[in-house]
N, C-alpha and C positions, 0 to 999 in steps of 0.2 A: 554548603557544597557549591564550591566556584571556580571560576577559572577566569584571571582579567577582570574586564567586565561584565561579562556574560555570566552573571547565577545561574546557576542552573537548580533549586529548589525542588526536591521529588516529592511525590504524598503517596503513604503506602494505601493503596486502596482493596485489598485481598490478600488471607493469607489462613492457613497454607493453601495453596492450590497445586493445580496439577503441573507439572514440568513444559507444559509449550502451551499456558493459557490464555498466552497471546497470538497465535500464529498467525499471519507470518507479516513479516513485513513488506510483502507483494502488494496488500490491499489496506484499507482505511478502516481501522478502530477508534479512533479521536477525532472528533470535529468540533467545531463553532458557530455558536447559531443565536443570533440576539442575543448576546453575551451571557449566555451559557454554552456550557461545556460540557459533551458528552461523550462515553466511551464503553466499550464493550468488551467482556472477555470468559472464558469456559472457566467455572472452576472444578469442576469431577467430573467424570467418565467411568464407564463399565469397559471389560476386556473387548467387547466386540463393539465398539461404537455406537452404538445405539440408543448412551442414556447421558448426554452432557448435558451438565447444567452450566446453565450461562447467565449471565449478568447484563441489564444497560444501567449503567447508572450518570447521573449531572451533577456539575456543581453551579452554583453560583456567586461566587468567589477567587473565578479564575485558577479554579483546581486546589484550592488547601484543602477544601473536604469536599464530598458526594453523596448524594444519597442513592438509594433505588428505585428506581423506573419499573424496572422488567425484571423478570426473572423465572424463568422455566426450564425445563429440561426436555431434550430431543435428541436426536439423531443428526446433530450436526457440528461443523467447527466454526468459531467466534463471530457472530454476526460485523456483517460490513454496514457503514454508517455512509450518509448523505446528510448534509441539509440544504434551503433552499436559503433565497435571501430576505425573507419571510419570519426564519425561524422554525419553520417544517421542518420534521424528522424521519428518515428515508432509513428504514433497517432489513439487511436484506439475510437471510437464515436459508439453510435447507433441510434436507429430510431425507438422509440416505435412504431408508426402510422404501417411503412412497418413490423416490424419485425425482421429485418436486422442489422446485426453490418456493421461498416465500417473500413476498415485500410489505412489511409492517408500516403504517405511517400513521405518523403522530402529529397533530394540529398545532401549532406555535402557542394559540390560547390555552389548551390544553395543558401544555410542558409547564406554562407562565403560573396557570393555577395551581399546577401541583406543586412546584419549586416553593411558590408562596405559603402555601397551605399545607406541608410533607403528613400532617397529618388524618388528610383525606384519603380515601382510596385511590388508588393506583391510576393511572388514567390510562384506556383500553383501545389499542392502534385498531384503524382497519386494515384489514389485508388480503390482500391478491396472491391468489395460487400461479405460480409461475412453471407451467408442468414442462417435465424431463430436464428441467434446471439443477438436480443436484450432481453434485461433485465435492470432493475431499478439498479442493481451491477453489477461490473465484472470486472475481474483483468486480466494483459498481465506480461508475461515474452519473452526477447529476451533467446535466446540458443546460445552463439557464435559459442561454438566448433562447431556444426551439423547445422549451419546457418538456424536457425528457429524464427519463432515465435508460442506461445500457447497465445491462446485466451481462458478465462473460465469464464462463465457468468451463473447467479442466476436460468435461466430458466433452468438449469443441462447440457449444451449442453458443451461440449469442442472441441476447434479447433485448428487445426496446420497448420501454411504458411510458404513456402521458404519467406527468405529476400524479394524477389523481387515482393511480392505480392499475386504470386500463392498459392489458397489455397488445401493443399494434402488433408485434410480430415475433418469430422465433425463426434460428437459423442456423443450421451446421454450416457454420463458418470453417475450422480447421478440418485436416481428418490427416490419421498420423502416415507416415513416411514409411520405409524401408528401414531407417538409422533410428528412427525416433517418434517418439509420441507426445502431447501437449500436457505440462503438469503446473506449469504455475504462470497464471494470466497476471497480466497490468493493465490497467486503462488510464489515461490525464489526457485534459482538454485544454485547449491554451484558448487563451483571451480571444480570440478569433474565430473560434467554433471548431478549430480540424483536432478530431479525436485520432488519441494515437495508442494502440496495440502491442502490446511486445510481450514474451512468452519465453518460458524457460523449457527445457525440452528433457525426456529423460531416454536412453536406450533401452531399447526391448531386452527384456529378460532379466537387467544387471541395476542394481542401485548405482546410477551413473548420471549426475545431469546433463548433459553433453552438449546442448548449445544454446545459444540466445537469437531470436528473431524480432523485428518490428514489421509494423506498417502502418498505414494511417486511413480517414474518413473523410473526408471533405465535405461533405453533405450527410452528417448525422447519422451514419451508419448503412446508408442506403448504395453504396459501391466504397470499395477498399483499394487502395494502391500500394505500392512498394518503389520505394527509393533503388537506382542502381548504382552499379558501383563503379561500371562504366562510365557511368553520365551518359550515353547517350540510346535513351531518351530519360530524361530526371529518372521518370517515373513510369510506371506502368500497373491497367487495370487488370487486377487478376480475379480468374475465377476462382467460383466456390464452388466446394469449399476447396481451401489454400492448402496443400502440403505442409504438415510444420516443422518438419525437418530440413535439414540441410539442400535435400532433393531438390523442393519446392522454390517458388520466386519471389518469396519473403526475405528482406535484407537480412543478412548475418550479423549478427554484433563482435561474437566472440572471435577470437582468430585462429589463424589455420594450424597449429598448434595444441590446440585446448578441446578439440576433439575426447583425449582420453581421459580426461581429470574434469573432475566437478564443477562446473561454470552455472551459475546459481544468481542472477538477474535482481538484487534486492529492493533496486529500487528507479524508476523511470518517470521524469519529470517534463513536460511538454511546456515552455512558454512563447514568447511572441515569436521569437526568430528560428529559437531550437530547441530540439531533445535531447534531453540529459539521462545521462544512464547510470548508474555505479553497482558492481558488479565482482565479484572473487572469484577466478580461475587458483584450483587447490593443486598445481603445480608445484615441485620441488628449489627454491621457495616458494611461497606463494604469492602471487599475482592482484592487486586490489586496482581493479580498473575502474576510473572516472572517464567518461566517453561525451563527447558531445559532437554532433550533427546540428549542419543550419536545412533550414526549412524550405531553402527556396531552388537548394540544386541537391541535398540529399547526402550533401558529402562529408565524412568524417574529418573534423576538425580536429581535435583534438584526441588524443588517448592516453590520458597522463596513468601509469605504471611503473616499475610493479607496488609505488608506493605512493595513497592521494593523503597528501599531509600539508601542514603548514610550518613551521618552523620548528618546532616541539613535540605537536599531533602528531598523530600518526594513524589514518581509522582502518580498521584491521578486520573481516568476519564476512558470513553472509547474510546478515540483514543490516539493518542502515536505512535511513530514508534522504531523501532531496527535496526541501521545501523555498517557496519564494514569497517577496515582499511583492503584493499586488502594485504598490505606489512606484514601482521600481524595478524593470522587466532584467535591470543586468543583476541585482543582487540576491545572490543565491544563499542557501545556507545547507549543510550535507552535516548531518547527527548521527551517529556510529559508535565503535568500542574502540577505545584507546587502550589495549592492555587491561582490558576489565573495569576503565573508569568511564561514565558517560562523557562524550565529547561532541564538540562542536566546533566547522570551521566553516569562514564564514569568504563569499568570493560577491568583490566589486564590480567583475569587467565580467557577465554569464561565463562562469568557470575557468577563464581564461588562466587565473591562479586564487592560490586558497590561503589562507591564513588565518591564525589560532584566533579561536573564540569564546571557546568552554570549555570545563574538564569538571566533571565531579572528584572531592575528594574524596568520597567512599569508594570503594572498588565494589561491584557485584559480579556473580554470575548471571552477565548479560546475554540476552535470549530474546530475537525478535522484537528489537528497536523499529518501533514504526510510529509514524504522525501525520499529522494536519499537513496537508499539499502546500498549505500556504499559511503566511503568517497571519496571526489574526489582528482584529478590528484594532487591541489594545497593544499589538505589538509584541505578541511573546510568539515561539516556536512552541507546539505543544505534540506530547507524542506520549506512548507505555513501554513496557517492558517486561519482561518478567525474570525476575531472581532467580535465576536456576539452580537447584539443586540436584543433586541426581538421585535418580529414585532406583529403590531395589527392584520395584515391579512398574509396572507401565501407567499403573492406576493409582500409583501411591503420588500421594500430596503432602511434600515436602515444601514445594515452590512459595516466592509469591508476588503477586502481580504490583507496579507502580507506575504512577502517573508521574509528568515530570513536565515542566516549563521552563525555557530558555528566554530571558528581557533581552527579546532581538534589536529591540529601538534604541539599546546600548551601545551597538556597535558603533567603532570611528568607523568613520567612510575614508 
C-alpha cells in the first residue's frame, strides 16, 4: 500500500468491532513514547451507552503488531492518550453514569517491562478522579515545559493536572449561546507554550454543527484570549465562561455562509508562527477548508477551498488530522480520504501549498482518521481508522479498527 514515496503500510489491529470505534478525530488515540507505540479504541457497546469496552494496546516494532495493556469496560467513549518525554503514559477515560472524567497513568518502567516480559501481568495505572469531567467528546493536551495536563470536555468544564495526577483546578470555561452549544473540543500547544482552543458547535434542537470557534492561553490555562478580526486590538481578554456560539467574542473560523450546513472542525494544529485548521462545510458541493492564521496579529492567511489537494489528492470528509516535523516548524503533513483510499499530502512553506505524498491502494470505508500531532522520533506519521461497515443496529459489530504509518523522512523537500 503506497503512493510515490510515502508507504503508507496499515496493521489490522481489531476486528470486528463497533462502527465508530475510533471516535473522533477531534482528539489523540495514537502516540509515541520511548519508541513505543501506543493506541486506543472502543470495541462493543450496549443500546444505552453504559457498557463499552475499550482497548490500550503498544507495539514495539513501530506498529507491525501490538499487544494489550488495558482493557475494561465502562461508560465511556475511546480513551485519549498523552505521553511525556520520559515515556510516561497519560490516558484520560470517563463515566457517563458518575459523571466523572478519569486520568490513568502509567510509568515508562512499567510499559518497558511489560513490552519485554508480554507475559507477565498487566501493569496497573494510577488514577485521578477528575469530577464533573464527563462528556460524550473531549480532548487532553500534555504542557511539558510547565509539566501539566488540560483536560477539555463538551459539558464546557476545563481542567488542569500536575504530571503526577494532582488535579490544581476545574472550570466552566464555555456556557452555550442563543444559536449554539459546545460539542466537539481541540486542544495543540506549539513549541512556545501558547495553548490553543477551538471547538465545533451544534444548534439547539436540530442535528446541525453550525460553527467553528478558537482561542488561545498564554500562560497555561490561567486567562484566554481571542484574536479579532478587526485587528484593532490583536486580541482580547475574555471572560468566563466565553459564549460559544456565534454571540460570544471567540474568533469564528467558518464563514458567513455556512451557518446552515454541517461545518465539522476535524482537525487543529498549533506551531511556532500559526494555527492550522482543516475543516468540511457539507454545502451544495461541498467545501473542504484548509485555514491557516499567524500568531502574532491573528489574521487569516490563508483559506485554500472548496478543494485542499495536491496535484492528484484530493482529501475529501470530516475527519482528517494535521501533524508536523518537530526538526522543521514549515513542514506540515495533513492525512485524510482520498475517495476511500488513505492519503497523504505533504506542505514545505506551513501550508502555503500542498503536494502529493501517499495514497493507499486498498480503498476502505474510512471513518475517523486521527494521529500523532507530530512526527515521530523515527520519522513516520502515525494515526487509526476504522473500516466502516454499516451496521443493521447500533450495536452490531461489523467494523474494524487499523493502525497505519506513513515514512515521513521520505519526503523530497
Amino acid at each position: 500500500m503506497g503512493f510515490a514515496a510515502g508507504a503508507s503500510p496499515v496493521t489490522r489491529i481489531d476486528g470486528p468491532v463497533i462502527h465508530y470505534a475510533t471516535f473522533q478525530s477531534h482528539n489523540q488515540k495514537v502516540v509515541e513514547a520511548a519508541g513505543l507505540i501506543f493506541m486506543s479504541h472502543v470495541r462493543s457497546r450496549n443500546e444505552a451507552y453504559t457498557d463499552q469496552s475499550w482497548r490500550l494496546s503498544v507495539s514495539r516494532n513501530g506498529g507491525a503488531d501490538f499487544v494489550t495493556i488495558a482493557e475494561h469496560s465502562g461508560a465511556t467513549n475511546p480513551p485519549v492518550l498523552e505521553c511525556d518525554s520520559s515515556g510516561n503514559l497519560y490516558l484520560f477515560r470517563v463515566d457517563f453514569l458518575s459523571g466523572d472524567a478519569f486520568l490513568d497513568r502509567w510509568e515508562a518502567n512499567q510499559l518497558r517491562s511489560f513490552v519485554d516480559h508480554p507475559e507477565q501481568p498487566r501493569p496497573m495505572p494510577k488514577t485521578t478522579r477528575i469530577p464533573g469531567g464527563a462528556a460524550g467528546k473531549y480532548a487532553a493536551m500534555i504542557d511539558r515545559q510547565r509539566e501539566r495536563l488540560y483536560f477539555f470536555s463538551h459539558n464546557n468544564t476545563f481542567h488542569r493536572m500536575k504530571l503526577d495526577g494532582t488535579l490544581l483546578d476545574s472550570r466552566v470555561l464555555l456556557a452555550q449561546g442563543p444559536n449554539g452549544l459546545l460539542q466537539y473540543p481541540l486542544l495543540s500547544l506549539n513549541p512556545l507554550g501558547q495553548l490553543h482552543l477551538a471547538w465545533t458547535t451544534q444548534k439547539h434542537g436540530q442535528y446541525m454543527y453550525r460553527d467553528i470557534h478558537h482561542m488561545f492561553s498564554d500562560d497555561g490555562g490561567e486567562s484566554f484570549y481571542s484574536w479579532q478580526p478587526s485587528g484593532e486590538p490583536v486580541s482580547i481578554r475574555m471572560e468566563l465562561p466565553v459564549i460559544a456560539d456565534d454571540t460570544g467574542p471567540a474568533l469564528r473560523i467558518t464563514l458567513d455562509d455556512e451557518f446552515e450546513v454541517h461545518t465539522w472542525l476535524a482537525s487543529g494544529l498549533a506551531t511556532h508562527t500559526h494555527w492550522h485548521g482543516f475543516y468540511q462545510a457539507q454545502t451544495v458541493p461541498p467545501r473542504q477548508h484548509y485555514v491557516r492564521y499567524d500568531l502574532k496579529t491573528g489574521k487569516k492567511q490563508i483559506d485554500q477551498y472548496p478543494k485542499v489537494s495536491g496535484k492528484w489528492l484530493s482529501l475529501s470528509g470530516l475527519d482528517g488530522f494535521l501533524t508536523c516535523d518537530p526538526s522543521d516548524p514549515n513542514r506540515l503533513f495533513l492525512v485524510g480520504n482520498d475517495s476511500g483510499h488513505l492519503a497523504c499530502l505533504v506542505s514545505d512553506d506551513a501550508g502555503q501549498s500542498w503536494r502529493d505524498y501517499a495514497r493507499s491502494e486498498q480503498s476502505f470505508g474510512l471513518y475517523s482518521i486521527g494521529g500523532y500531532r507530530q512526527v515521530t522520533a523515527d520519522g513516520a506519521i502515525i494515526g487509526s481508522f476504522t473500516d466502516q461497515k454499516p451496521p443493521d443496529a447500533v450495536t452490531d459489530q461489523k467494523s474494524t479498527v487499523y493502525f497505519f504509518r506513513i515514512a515521513a523522512n521520505k519526503a523530497a523537500r
